[in-house]
VOZAZA-805270 format. One line per 2 residues: number of its first residue (from 1); their letters; for each residue x, y, z of C-alpha. Coordinates in steps of 0.001 Angstrom, whole numbers, plus 500000, padded with zeros to 6 digits. Each point is the difference from the previous one (the first is absolute). Layout:
BEGIN
NUM> A> X/Y/Z; ...
END
This chain:
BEGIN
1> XX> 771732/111887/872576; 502958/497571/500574
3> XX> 499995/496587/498020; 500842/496885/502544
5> XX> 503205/499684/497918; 500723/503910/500792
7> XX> 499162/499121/503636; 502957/497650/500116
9> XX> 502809/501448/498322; 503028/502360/501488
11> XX> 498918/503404/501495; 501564/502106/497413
13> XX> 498118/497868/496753; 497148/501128/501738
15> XX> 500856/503000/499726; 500957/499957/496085
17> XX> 496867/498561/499537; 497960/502521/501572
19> XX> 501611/502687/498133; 499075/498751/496574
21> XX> 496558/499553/500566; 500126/503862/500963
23> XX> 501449/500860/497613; 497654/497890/497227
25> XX> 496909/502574/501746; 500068/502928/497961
27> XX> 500294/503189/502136; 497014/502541/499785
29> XX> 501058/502797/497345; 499269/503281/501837
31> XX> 499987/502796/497434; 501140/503581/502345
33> XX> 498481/503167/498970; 500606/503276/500254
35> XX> 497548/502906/501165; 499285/502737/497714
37> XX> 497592/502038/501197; 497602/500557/502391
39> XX> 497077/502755/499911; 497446/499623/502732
41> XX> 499988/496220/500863; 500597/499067/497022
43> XX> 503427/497917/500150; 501375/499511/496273
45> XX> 502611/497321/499590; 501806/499132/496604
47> XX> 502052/496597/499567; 497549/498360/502456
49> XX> 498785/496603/499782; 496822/499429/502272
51> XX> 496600/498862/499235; 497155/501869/501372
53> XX> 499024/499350/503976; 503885/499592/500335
55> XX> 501988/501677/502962; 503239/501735/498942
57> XX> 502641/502022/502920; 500999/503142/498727
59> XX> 503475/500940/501701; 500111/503690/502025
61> XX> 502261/501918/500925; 499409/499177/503546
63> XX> 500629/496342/500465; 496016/499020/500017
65> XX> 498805/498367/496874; 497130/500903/498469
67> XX> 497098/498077/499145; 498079/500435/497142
69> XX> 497531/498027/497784; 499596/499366/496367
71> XX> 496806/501794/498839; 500361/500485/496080
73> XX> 502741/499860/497464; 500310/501694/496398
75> XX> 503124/498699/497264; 502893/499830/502155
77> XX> 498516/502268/503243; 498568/498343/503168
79> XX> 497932/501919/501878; 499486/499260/503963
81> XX> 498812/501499/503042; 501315/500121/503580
83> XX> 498363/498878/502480; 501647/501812/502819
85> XX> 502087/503405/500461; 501969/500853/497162
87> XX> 502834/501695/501508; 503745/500099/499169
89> XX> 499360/499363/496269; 502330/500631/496929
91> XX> 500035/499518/496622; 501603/497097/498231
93> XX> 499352/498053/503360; 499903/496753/499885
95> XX> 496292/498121/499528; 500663/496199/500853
97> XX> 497007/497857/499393; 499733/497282/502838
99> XX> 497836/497805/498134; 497221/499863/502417
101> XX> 496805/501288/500598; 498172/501554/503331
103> XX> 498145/497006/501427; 497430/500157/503177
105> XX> 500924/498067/503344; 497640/497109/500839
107> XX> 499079/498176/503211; 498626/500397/503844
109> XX> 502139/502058/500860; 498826/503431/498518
111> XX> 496699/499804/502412; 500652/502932/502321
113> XX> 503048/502141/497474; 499782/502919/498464
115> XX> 502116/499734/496495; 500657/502936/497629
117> XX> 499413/499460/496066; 503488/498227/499917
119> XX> 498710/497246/502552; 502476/501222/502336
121> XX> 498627/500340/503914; 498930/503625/500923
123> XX> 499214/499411/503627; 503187/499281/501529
125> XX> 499428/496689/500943; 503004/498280/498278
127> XX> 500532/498492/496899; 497455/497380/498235
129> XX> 500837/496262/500814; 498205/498607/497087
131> XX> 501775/498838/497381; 496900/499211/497776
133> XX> 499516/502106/496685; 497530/501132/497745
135> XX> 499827/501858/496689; 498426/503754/500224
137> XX> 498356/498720/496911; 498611/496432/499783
139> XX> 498861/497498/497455; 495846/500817/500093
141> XX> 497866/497887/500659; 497548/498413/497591
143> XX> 496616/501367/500328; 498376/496960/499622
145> XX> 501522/498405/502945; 498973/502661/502258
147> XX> 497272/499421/502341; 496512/501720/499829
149> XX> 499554/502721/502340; 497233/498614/502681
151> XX> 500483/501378/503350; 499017/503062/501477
153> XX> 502371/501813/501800; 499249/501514/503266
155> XX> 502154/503732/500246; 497915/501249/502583
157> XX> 498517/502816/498376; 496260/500125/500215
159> XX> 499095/502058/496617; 502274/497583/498015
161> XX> 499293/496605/501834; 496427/500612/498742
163> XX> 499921/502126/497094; 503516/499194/498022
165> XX> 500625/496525/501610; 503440/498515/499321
167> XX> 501231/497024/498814; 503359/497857/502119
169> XX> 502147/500800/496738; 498731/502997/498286
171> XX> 501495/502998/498737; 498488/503380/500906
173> XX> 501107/503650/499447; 499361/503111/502885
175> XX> 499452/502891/497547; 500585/503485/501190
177> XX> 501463/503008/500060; 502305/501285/502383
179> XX> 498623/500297/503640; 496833/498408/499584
181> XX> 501251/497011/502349; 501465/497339/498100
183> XX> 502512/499187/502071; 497617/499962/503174
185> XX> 497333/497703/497916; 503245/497871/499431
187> XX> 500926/499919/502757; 496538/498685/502008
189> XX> 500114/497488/497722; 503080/498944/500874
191> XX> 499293/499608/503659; 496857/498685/499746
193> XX> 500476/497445/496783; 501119/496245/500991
195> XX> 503172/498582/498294; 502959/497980/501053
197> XX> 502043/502265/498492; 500201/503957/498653
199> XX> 502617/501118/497944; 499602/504072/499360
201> XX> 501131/502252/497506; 501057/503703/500816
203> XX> 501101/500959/496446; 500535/503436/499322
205> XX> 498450/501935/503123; 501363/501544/502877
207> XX> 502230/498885/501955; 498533/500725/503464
209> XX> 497438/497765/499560; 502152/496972/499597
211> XX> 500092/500151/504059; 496249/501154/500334
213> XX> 499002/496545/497807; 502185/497706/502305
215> XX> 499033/501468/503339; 496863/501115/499882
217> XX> 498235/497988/497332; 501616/496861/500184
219> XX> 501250/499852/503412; 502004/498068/501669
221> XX> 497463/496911/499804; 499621/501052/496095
223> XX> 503854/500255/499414; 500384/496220/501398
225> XX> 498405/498698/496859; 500634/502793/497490
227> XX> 502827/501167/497394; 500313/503771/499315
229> XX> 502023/500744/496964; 500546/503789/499664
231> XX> 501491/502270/497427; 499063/503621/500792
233> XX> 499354/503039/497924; 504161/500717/499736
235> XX> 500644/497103/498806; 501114/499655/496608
237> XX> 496981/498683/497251; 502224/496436/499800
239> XX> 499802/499335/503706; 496017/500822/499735
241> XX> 499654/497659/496854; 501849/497129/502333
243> XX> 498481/500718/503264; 496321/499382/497948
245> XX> 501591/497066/498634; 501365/498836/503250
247> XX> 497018/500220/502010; 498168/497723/497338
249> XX> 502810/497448/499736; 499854/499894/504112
251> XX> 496407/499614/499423; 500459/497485/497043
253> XX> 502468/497706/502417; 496955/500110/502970
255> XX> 497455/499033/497888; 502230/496912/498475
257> XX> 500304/498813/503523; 495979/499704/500289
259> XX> 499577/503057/501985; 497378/502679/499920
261> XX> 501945/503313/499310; 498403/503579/500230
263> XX> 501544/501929/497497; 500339/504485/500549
265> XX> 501443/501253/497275; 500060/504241/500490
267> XX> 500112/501302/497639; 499338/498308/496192
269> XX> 500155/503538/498562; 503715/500564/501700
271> XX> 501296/496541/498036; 498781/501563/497203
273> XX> 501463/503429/500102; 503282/498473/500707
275> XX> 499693/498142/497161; 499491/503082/497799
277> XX> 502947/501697/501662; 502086/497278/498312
279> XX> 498130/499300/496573; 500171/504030/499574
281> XX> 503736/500134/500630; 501182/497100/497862
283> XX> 498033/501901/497042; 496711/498631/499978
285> XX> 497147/501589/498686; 497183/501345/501711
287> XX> 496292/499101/499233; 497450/500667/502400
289> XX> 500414/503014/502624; 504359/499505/499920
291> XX> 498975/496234/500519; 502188/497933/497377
293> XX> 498676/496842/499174; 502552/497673/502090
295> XX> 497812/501257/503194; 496671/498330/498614
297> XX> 502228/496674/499460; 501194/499820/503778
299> XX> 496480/500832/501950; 498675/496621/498560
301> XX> 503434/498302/500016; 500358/500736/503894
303> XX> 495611/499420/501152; 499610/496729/497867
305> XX> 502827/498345/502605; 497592/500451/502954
307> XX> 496889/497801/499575; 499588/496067/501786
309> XX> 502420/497488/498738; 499545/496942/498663
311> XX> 497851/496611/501711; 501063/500019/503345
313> XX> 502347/503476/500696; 499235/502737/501540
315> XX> 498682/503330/498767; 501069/503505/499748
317> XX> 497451/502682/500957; 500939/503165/498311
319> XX> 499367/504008/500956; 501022/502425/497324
321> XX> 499796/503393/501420; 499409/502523/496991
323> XX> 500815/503751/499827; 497804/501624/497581
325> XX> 501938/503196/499224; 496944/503315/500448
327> XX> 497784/497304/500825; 499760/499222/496138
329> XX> 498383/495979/500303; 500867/500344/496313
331> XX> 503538/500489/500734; 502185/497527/497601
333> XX> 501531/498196/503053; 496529/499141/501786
335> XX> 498361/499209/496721; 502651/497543/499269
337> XX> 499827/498124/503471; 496341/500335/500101
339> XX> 499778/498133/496862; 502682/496941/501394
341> XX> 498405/499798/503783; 497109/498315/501311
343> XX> 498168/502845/501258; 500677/503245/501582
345> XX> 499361/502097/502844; 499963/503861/499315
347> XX> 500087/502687/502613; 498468/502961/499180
349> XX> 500885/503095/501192; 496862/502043/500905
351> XX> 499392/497160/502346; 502965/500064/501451
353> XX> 499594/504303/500616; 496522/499422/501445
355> XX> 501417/497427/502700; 498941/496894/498520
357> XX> 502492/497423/501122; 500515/497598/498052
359> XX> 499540/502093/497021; 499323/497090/497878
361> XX> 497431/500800/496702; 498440/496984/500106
363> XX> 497961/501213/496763; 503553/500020/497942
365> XX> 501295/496981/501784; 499709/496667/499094
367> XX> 501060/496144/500747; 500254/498117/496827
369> XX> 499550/496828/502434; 497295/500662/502016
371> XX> 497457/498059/497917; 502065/496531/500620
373> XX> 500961/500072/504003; 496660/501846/500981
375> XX> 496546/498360/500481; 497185/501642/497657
377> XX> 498311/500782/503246; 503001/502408/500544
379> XX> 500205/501304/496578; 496588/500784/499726
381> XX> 500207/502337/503038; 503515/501439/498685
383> XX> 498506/500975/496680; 496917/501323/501645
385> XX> 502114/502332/502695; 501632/501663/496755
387> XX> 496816/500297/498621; 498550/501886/503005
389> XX> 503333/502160/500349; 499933/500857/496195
391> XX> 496729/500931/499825; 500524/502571/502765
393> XX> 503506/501266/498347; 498469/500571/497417
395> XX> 496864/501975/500937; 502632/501608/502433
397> XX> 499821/503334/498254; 496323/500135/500019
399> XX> 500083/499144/503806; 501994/503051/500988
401> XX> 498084/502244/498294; 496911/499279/501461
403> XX> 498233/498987/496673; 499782/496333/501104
405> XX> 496251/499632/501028; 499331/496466/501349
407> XX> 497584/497708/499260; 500698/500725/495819
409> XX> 502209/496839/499763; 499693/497358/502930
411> XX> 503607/498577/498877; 501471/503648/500539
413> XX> 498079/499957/503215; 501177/496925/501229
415> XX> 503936/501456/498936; 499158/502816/501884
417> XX> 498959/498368/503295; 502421/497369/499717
419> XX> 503212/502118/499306; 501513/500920/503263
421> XX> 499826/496317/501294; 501786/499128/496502
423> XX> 502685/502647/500914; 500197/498827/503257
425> XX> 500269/496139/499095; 503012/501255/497748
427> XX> 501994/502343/502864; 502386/497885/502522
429> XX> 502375/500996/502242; 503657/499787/499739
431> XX> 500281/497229/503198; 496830/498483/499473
433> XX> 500239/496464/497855; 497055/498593/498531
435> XX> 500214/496191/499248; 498180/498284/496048
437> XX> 497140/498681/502679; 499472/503239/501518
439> XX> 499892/501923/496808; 497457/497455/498281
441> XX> 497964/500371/502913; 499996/503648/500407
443> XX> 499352/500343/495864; 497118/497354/500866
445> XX> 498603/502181/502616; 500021/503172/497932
447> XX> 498139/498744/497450; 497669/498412/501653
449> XX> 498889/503689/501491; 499951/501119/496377
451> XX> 497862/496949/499380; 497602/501181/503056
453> XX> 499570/503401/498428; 499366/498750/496683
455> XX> 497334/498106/501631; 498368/503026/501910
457> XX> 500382/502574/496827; 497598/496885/497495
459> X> 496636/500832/500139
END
């Protein structure tokens, strides 16, 4: 800034005067490197001084730069990945650290765009005007001065309305294996869940149903107040770390502004793999299943930022979807998230086969918050419905063949009776929405007829 005695004196003093203040600011010290070697995605620069998160430009041989990020060192190497196509690179090209780190883009105007795991705009409908930002990986917040979860949250689907209530600011997993109808469960809930915003996470699946989500799931009505961040299948594991990270931050920046944001993240088990791509190429050890340890640090790192904020912000519902590779529920990745979440929804495949839609086990599912946004009216009936389908799950052997004789246990009998209005209280259709109320009452109903025939069977 100029003095008032600057102010007034000739033009070119001014000038003099400006010029030693510059140069009393030391200039940044950027230390060039050189690459050495590169086997899979696994950039190796010597002579490079960059701290970890830090973007460096790699120089190719055909004019585009190349952008890369610090993921490990060792002595005097630097190891980084790209996050784009790595074409037109040499050795001994030059690595130039920029100094700064990927950051996510904040404000309204991301409702309606599709970004990629860069933040840049995928749908062709210019650049961002925002000029807000946001680190991919933010201070956390103390857990102290988060608030208690306390509302139920209506997502429209009967079984889980009912039987696995949630909570406005939970965190809950979809476990499956492949084509048991994750994506379709996630996607009811989608439509049918109230927010004022939803930020969702394609991470690591296929590409074609980046245009499936926005136009038939969200909609054009849905797209008005949602974010879709996307980083397919090809993308490289970097760009499906950030794209994760991204949608969170997005998600972070809603909440902050007192909103009630839906979170989709699809799928937790893609963040992960990516991040064993990377720990396994840098030289990292494996420990579980080709799982190094790094992985278990970055599931909780990325779910404990979703959650309610503090006194009087908003709250970030989160969905996890979860691949459980051979439909292994011990598999390290769904072990590790179960552990972190609040509950979990698992799919089960034999359901799914024998045209049970939703294909939702509600006998391995749980909601670890049920107990403090439900009534005990409501939990009463929920624990007794699981009673009643357990019973007859697991007397289902007996049942088919033929050496179930009734009348030798009156709870069996009751099971019995009772079980195809249980499975038909679970089944809904993929159009059909029903609301908390409806659900509750419906649940209410049910057992009220099981109540009715426990009345008839006394003596």
């Amino acid at each position: 800034m100029h003095t008032a005695e600057e102010s007034r004196a000739p033009v070119w003093a001014q000038r003099l005067a400006a010029r030693r203040r510059h140069a009393r600011k030391p200039l940044p010290l950027i230390v060039e490197g050189r690459l050495k070697r590169m086997v899979g995605l696994t950039i190796e620069a010597v002579g490079c001084r960059a701290a970890i998160g830090d973007r460096c430009l790699i120089k190719s041989t055909i004019g585009n730069d190349i952008e890369a990020e610090v993921v490990g060192f060792s002595g005097d190497q630097t190891y980084l990945m790209p996050t784009g196509q790595v074409r037109g690179m040499v050795p001994n090209a030059p690595v130039i650290p920029t100094g700064k780190v990927y950051e996510a883009v904040g404000g309204y105007e991301l409702l309606g765009r599709v970004l990629s795991g860069a933040g840049k705009p995928l749908d062709g409908k210019g650049p961002l005007q925002s000029d807000e930002r946001i680190p991919l990986m933010p201070e956390t917040i103390n857990p102290l001065a988060r608030q208690r979860i306390q509302e139920p949250l209506d997502v429209g689907i009967g079984a889980i309305n009912s039987l696995l209530t949630i909570g406005r600011g939970q965190r809950l997993g979809l476990f499956a294996g492949s084509g048991v109808g994750k994506s379709v469960l996630l996607g009811m809930m989608t439509r049918y869940t109230a927010a004022d915003v939803t930020v969702v996470g394609l991470i690591g699946e296929r590409g074609r149903e980046v245009k499936e989500f926005t136009e038939n799931i969200l909609g054009a009505a849905g797209m008005a107040r949602a974010v879709v961040v996307a980083t397919p299948a090809d993308e490289p594991p970097l760009m499906r770390l950030h794209g994760a990270m991204l949608a969170t931050s997005i998600a972070e920046y809603f909440r902050d502004q007192g909103k009630n944001v839906l979170l989709l993240m699809d799928s937790l088990t893609r963040f992960a793999q990516a991040q064993r791509e990377i720990a396994l190429a840098i030289g990292e050890p494996p420990v579980t299943r080709g799982y190094p340890p790094s992985v278990f640090a970055k599931i909780p790192q990325l779910v404990e930022r979703a959650g309610n904020g503090d006194k009087g912000g908003g709250s970030i519902t989160a969905l996890y979807t979860v691949l459980t590779e051979g439909d292994d529920q011990q598999d390290p990745v769904a072990d590790a998230a179960r552990a972190i979440l609040d509950g979990h929804i698992v799919l089960s495949r034999s359901l799914a086969e024998g045209g049970h839609y939703p294909a939702i086990d509600i006998e391995a599912s749980i909601s670890r918050v049920m107990n403090d946004i439900s009534t005990d009216e409501a939990q009463s009936q929920a624990r007794r419905f699981k009673k009643l389908y357990s019973t007859y799950q697991a007397n289902r052997d007996l049942i088919s063949v033929g050496a179930y004789r009734p009348g030798n246990n009156a709870e069996l009998d009751e099971a019995v009776e009772m079980y195809p209005r249980l499975v038909g209280f679970l089944q809904q259709g993929l159009n059909e929405k029903r609301t908390l109320e409806e659900s509750r009452r419906a649940l209410e109903a049910l057992m009220a007829q099981d109540q009715a025939l426990t009345a008839q069977a006394a003596p």
